[in-house]
C-alpha positions in Angstrom: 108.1 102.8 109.7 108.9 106.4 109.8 107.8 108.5 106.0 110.7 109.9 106.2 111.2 107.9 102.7 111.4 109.3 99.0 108.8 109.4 97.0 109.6 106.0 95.4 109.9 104.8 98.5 106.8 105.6 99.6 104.7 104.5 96.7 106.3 101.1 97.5 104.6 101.7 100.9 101.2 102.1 99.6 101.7 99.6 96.5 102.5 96.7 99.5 99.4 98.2 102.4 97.0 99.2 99.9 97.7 97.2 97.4 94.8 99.2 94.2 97.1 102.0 94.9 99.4 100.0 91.9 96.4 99.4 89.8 95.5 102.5 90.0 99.2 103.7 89.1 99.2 105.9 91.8 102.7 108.6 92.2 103.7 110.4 94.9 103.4 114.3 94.0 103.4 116.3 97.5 103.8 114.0 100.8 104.6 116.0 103.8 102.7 117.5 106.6 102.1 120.6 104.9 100.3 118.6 101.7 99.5 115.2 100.1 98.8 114.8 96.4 98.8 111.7 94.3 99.0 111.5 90.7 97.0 108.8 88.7 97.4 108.4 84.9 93.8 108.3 82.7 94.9 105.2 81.0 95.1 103.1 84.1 91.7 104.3 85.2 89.7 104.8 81.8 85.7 103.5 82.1 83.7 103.2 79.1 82.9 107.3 78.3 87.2 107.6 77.9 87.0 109.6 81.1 88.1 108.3 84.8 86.2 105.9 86.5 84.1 107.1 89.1 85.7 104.2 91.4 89.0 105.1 90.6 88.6 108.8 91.3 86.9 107.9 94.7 89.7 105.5 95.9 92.2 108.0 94.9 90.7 110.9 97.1 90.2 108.1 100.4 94.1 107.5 100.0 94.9 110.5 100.0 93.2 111.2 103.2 94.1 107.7 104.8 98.0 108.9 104.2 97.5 112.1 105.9 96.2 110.6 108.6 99.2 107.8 108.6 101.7 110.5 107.9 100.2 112.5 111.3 100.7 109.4 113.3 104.2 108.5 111.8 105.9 109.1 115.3 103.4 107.0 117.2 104.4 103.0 118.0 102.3 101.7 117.1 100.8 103.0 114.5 97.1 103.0 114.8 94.5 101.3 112.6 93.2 104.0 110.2 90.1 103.0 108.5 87.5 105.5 106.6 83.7 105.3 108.1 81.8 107.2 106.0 82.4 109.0 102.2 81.4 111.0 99.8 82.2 112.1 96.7 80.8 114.6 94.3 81.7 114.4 90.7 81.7 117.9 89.0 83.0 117.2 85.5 84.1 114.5 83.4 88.1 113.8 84.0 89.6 113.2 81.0 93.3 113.6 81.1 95.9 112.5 84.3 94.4 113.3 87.3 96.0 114.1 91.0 94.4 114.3 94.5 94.8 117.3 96.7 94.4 117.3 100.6 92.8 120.4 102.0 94.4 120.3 104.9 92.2 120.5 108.2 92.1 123.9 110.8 95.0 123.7 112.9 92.4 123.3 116.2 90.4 120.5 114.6 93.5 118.4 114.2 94.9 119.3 117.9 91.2 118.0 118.8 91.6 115.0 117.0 94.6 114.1 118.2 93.5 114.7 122.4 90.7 112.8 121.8 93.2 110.1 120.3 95.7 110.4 123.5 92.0 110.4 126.0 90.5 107.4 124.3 92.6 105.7 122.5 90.3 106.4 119.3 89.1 109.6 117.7 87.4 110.5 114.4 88.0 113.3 111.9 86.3 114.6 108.6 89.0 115.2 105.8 88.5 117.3 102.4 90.2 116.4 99.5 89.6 117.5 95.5 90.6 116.7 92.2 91.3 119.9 89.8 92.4 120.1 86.1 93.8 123.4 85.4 92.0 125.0 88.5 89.1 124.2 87.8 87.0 121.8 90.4 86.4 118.2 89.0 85.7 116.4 92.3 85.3 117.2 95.5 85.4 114.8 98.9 84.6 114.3 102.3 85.6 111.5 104.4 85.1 110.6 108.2 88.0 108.7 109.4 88.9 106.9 112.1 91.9 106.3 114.0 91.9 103.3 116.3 94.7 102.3 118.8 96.5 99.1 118.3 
């Protein structure tokens, strides 16, 4: 299935494959090559304190990694299992309004690695950063190892 979809349609992608992306209330902002970010509203997410919970925040962050990834291999048939092998997740400040997940996206040579080793072995790993901001200012941060495994 190529992403070649609108942003409605593509939420309807993730709502059906991962399916706490609609709990979570998850909305396509930015889903190209060039940048991913995800919206989430506060009210779907809430925990006890009124701010975000820590659960939601961190499944956020490893979608929006898992759909780079996805997105990179959008022209491959088929599409290779993605899976996430190792994350963390540093929480910096309370979130307590809407929050949205940005990609950092990886060095131009780490990603042309990742994708040899892909086409060599049929299975390669890479470390994606992504952060939540509120008005510039850093409220989580993430690292994730994923994997990409050939069907």
């Amino acid at each position: 299935m190529a992403f070649a979809m609108t942003k409605t349609e593509i939420e309807e992608y993730l709502y059906k494959h991962i399916p706490i992306t609609k709990a979570l209330g998850v909305e396509v902002v930015e889903f190209s090559k060039e940048g991913v970010q995800f919206k989430a509203p506060l009210t779907n997410n809430i925990n006890h304190r009124s701010t975000a919970f820590g659960g939601s925040i961190s499944s956020l962050l490893i979608t929006t990694g898992w759909s780079y990834l996805r997105l990179l291999f959008d022209e491959t048939d088929p599409i290779p299992r993605i899976v996430i092998g190792k994350s963390s997740t540093n929480y910096l400040k309370p979130v307590t309004s809407d929050f949205t997940s940005e990609l950092i996206i990886p060095e131009k040579e780490k990603l042309q690695q990742f994708r040899e080793m892909f086409a060599r072995f049929g299975k390669a790993r890479i470390t994606l950063k992504a952060q939540i901001k509120h008005k510039e200012e850093l409220q989580a941060e993430f690292e994730g190892d994923y994997i990409a495994i050939k069907n």
